[in-house]
N, C-alpha and C positions, 0 to 999 in steps of 0.2 A: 504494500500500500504506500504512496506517494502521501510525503508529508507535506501539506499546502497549509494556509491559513485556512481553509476551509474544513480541513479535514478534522486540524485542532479542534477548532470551533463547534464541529460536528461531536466531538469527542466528548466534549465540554456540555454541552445538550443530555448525551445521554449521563454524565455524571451527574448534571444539577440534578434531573430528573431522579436518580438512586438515592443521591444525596434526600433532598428534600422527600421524596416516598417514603423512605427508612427514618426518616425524625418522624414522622409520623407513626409508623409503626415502634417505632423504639420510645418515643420520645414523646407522645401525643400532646399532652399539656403544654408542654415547653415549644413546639413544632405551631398549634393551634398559637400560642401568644404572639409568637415570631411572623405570622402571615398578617394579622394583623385584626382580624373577625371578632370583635367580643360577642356577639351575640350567638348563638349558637344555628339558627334558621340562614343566615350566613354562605353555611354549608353545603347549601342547597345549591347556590349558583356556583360552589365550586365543583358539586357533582354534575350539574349538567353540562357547564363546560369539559369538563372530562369527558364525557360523554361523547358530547358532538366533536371534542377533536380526534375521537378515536375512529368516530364515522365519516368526518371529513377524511381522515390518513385511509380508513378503507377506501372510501369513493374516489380518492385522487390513483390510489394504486388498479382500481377497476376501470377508471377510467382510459389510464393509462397501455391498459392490456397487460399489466404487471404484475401477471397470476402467480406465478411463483414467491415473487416477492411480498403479494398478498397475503400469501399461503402462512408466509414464515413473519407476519405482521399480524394476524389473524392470532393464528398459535400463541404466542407472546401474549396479547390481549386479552385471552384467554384468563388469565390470572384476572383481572377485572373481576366476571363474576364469580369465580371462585375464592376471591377476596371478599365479595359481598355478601355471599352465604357465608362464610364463617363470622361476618359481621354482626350478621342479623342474629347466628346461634351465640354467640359469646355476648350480646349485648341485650339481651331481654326477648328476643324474637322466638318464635319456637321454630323447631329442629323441620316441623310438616312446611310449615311457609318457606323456611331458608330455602328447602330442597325445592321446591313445587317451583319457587321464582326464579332461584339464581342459581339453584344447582341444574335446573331444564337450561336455562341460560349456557350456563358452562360447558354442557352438555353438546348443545347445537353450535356454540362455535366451538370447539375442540373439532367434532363431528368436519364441520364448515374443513377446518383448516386440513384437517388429513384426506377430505378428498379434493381439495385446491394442490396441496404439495402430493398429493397420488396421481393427479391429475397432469404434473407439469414434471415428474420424476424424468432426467434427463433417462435416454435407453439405452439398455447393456448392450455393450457389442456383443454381435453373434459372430459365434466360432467359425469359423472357414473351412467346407469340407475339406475332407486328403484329396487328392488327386488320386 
């Protein structure tokens, strides 16, 4: 891989992004204070923006004919609702709803994603008869 300023900067995306994901998971109070939200309803516009950048990143790579790379952007995403079902059971939710919403969720893209990269698997060379 060719190191450009672009590729840093691209590097730097995906850190913030773990960075700040993981204060949240590790850190929730301290991560919450630092964004800046006192109220907690707040949260709401942070989830749907999440949301719709996951689907804008899908729709630009569909657009594109960028099935492959869908495929393996898809997968990855994947954690989304299976983040969100363990949410809802460690947080007051029960275990029937976590599954019915966000484990079907996780479900159908995981599903999505292996037949997207099944779909776009480069092919095995075939062997070459003896003569």
């Amino acid at each position: 891989m060719k190191l450009t300023l672009t590729t840093v900067m691209s590097w730097l995306v995906v850190a913030a992004g773990l960075y700040f994901g993981l204060g949240y998971l590790l850190n929730g109070d301290g991560a919450a204070a630092g964004f800046g939200i006192v109220d907690p309803t707040g949260y709401y516009v942070v989830k749907g923006v999440r949301d719709i950048a996951y689907a804008l990143t899908a729709l630009i790579l569909l657009l594109m004919k960028q099935r492959r790379a869908l495929g393996w952007v898809v997968l990855a995403d994947s954690i989304i609702p299976i983040g969100d079902c363990l949410a809802v059971i460690t947080h007051g939710g029960t275990v029937g709803y976590a599954l019915a919403v966000h484990g079907s969720a996780a479900v159908l893209v995981l599903l999505t994603a292996g037949l997207l990269l099944r779909e776009t698997m480069p092919a095995r060379p075939q062997p070459v008869p003896a003569p």
